[in-house]
C-alpha beads as a LAMMPS data file, in Angstrom:
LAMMPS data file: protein, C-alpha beads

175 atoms
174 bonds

1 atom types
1 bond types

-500.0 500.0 xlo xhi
-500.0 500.0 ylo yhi
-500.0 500.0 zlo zhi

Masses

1 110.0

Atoms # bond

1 1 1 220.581 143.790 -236.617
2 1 1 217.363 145.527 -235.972
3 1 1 218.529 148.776 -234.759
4 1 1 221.928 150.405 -236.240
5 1 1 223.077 153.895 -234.012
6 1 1 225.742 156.397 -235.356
7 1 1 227.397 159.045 -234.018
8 1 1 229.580 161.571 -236.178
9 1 1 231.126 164.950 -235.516
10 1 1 233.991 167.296 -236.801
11 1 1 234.997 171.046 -237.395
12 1 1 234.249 172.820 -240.663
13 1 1 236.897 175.407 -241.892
14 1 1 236.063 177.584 -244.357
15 1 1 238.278 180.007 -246.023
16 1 1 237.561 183.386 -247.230
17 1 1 235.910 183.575 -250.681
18 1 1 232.934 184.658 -252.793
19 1 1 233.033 188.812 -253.968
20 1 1 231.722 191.822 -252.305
21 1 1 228.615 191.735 -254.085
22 1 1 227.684 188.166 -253.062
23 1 1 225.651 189.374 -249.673
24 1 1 222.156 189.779 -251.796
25 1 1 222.403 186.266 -252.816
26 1 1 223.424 184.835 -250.064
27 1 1 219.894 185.228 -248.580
28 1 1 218.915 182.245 -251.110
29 1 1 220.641 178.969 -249.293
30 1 1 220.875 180.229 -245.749
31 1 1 222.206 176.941 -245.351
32 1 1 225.544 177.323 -247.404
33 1 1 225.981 180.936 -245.974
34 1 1 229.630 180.094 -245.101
35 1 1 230.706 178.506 -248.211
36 1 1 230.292 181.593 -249.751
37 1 1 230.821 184.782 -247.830
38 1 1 233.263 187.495 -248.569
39 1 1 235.756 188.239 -245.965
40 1 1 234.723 185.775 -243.427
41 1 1 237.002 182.520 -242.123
42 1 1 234.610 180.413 -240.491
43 1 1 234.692 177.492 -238.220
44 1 1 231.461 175.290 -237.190
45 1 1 232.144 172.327 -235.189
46 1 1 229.054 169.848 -235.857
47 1 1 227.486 166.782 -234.190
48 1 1 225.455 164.568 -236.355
49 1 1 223.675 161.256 -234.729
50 1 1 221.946 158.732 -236.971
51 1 1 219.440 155.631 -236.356
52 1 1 218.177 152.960 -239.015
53 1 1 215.361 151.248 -237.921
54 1 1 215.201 147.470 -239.662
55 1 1 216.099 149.115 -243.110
56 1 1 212.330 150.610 -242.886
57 1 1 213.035 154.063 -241.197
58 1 1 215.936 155.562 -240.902
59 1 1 216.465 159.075 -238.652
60 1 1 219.130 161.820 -238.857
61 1 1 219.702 164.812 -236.429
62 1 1 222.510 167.561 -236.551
63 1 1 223.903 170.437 -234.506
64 1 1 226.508 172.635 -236.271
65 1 1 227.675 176.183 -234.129
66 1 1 228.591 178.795 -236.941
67 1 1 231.233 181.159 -235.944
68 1 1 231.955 183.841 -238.692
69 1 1 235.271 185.914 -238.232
70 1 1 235.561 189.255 -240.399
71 1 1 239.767 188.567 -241.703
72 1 1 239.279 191.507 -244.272
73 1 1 238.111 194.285 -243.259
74 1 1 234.075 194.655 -244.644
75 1 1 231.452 196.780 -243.626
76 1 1 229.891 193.569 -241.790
77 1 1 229.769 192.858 -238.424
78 1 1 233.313 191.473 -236.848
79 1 1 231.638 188.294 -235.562
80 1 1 229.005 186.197 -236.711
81 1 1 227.847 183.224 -234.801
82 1 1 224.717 181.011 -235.434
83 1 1 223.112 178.009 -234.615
84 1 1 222.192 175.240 -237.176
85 1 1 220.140 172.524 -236.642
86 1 1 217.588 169.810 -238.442
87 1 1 216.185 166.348 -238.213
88 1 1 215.452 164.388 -241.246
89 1 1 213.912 160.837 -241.078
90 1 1 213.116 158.471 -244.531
91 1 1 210.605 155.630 -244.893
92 1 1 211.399 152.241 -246.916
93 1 1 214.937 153.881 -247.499
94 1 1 216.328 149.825 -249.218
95 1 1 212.939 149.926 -251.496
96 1 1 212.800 151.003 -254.867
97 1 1 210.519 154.110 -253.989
98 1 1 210.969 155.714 -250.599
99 1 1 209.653 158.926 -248.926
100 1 1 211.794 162.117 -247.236
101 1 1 210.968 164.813 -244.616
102 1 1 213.139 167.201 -243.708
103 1 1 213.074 170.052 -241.232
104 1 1 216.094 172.603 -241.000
105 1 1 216.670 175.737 -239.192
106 1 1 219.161 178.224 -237.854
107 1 1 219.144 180.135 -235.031
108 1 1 220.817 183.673 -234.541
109 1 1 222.913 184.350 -231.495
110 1 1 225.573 186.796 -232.156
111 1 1 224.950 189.745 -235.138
112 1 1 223.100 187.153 -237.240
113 1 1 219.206 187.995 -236.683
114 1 1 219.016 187.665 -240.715
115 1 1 219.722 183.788 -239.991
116 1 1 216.569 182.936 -238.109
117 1 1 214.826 180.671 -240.244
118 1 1 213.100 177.161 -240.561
119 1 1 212.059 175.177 -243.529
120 1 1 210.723 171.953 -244.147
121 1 1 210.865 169.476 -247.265
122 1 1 209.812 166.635 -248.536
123 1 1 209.986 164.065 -251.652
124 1 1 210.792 161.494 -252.911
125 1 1 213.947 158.833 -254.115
126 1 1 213.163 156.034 -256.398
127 1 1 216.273 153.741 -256.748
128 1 1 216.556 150.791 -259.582
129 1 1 219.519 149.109 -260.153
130 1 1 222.535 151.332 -259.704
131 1 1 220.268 154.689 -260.508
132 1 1 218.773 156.934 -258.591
133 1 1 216.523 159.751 -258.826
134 1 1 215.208 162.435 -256.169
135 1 1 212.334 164.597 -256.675
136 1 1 211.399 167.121 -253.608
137 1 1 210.345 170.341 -252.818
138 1 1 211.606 172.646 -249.942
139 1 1 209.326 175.466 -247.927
140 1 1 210.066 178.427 -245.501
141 1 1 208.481 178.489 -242.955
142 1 1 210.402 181.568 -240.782
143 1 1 212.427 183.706 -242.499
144 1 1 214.707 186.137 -240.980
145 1 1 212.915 185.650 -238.003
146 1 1 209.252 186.061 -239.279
147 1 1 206.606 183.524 -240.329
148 1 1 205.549 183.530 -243.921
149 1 1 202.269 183.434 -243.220
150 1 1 202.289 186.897 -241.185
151 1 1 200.886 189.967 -242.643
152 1 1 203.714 191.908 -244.358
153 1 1 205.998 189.442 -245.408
154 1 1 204.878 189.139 -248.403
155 1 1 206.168 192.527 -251.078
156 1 1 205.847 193.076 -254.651
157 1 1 208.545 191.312 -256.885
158 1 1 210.496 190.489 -253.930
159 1 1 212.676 187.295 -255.822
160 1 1 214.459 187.210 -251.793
161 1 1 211.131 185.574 -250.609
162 1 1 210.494 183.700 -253.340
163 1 1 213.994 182.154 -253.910
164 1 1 213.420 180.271 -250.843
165 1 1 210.374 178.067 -252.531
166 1 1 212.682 175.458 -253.804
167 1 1 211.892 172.872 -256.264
168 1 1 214.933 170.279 -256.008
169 1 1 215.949 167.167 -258.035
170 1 1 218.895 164.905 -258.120
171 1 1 219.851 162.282 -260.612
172 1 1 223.170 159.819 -259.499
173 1 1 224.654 155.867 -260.208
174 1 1 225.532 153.866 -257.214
175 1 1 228.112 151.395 -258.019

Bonds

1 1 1 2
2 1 2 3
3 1 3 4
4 1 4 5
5 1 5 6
6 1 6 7
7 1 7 8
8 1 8 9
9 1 9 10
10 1 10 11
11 1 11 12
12 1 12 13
13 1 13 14
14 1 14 15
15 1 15 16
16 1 16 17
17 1 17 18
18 1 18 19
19 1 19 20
20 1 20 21
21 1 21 22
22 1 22 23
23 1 23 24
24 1 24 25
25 1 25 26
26 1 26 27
27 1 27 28
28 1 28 29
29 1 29 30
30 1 30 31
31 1 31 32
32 1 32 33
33 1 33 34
34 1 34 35
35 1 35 36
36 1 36 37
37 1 37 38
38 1 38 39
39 1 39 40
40 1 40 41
41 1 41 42
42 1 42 43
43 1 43 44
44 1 44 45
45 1 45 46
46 1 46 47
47 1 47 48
48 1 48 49
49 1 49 50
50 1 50 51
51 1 51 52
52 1 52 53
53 1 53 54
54 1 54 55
55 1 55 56
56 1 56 57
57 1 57 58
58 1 58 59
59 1 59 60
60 1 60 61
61 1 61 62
62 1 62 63
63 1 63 64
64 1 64 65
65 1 65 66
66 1 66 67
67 1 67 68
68 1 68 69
69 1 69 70
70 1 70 71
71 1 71 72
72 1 72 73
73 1 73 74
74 1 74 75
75 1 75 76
76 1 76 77
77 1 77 78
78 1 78 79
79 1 79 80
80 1 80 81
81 1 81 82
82 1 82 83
83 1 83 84
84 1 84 85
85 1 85 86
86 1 86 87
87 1 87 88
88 1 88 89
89 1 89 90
90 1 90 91
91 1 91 92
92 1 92 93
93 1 93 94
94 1 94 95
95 1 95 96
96 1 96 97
97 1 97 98
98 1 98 99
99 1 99 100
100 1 100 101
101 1 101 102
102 1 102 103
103 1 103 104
104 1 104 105
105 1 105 106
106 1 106 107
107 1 107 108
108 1 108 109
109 1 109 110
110 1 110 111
111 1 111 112
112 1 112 113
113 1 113 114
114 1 114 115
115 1 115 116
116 1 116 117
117 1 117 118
118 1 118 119
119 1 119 120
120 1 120 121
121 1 121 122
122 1 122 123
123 1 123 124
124 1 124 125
125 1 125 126
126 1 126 127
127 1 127 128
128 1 128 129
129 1 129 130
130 1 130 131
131 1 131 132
132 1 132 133
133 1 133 134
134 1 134 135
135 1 135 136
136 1 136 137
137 1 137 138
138 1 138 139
139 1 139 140
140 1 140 141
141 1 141 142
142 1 142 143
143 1 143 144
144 1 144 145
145 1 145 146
146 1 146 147
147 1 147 148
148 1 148 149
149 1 149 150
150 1 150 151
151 1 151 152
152 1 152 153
153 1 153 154
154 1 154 155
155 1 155 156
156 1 156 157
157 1 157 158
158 1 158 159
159 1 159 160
160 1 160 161
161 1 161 162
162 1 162 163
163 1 163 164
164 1 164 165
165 1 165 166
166 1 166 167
167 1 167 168
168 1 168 169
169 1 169 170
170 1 170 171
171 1 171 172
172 1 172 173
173 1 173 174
174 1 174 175
């Protein structure tokens, strides 16, 4: 019972929805691009494999293919495929306070250069009882397939940019 292994995987479908308008805000949660595009049925087929460590540390990976199909006739591209991908690991995950990192990125390979990105975040989850609170903050570090810290990226009053500086918090029960 020292080391626990898990293996998941499946197929996302997602349905056409969202309006025409959505593409600007899109750009916000790269992550949930699907979800939430106009015109586009979309199937991902993910792998997801898991370790826990003796309740101490546990690790997460994931692999998730994106493949975008234009049903209703847009302006956008026809096809839309991307690569997804992150690890995530958590220290003292059974204690009362315990720490996250995260690192998540996607990778273009078909019309989808806007999708090359990486962030990272961290925080942290204090649990007592049956409540539970996260606190954690989330930072680019490529975006649309340039580093934040490169000359340039940076414009005046772009909200794009800073949109992806996310403060995030989570309050839940666990019965």
């Amino acid at each position: 019972k020292i080391v626990s292994f898990v293996f998941a995987g499946g197929v996302e479908l997602h349905l056409p929805s969202g309006t025409p308008g959505i593409s600007k805000s899109i750009n916000s949660d790269i992550f949930s691009v699907p979800k939430f595009s106009y015109g586009y049925l979309t199937w991902a087929p993910y792998l997801v494999v898991g370790m826990d460590l003796a309740r101490v540390f546990q690790i997460q990976t994931h692999l998730e293919l994106v493949s975008m199909h234009d049903v209703l006739e847009t302006n956008s591209p026809d096809h839309v495929m991307y690569l997804k991908y992150g690890a995530g690991f958590i220290v003292m995950p059974k204690f009362i306070v315990s720490l996250l990192f995260e690192m998540n990125g996607c990778r273009g390979l078909i019309n989808s250069n806007r999708y090359d990105t990486f962030m990272v975040a961290t925080g942290i989850n204090i649990r007592v009882a049956f409540f539970k609170m996260f606190l954690g903050v989330q930072v680019p570090l490529l975006d649309q397939g340039r580093f934040v810290w490169d000359s340039g990226y940076w414009t005046a009053a772009n909200y794009d940019q800073l949109s992806k500086f996310t403060v995030m918090s989570r309050i839940g029960f666990e019965f």
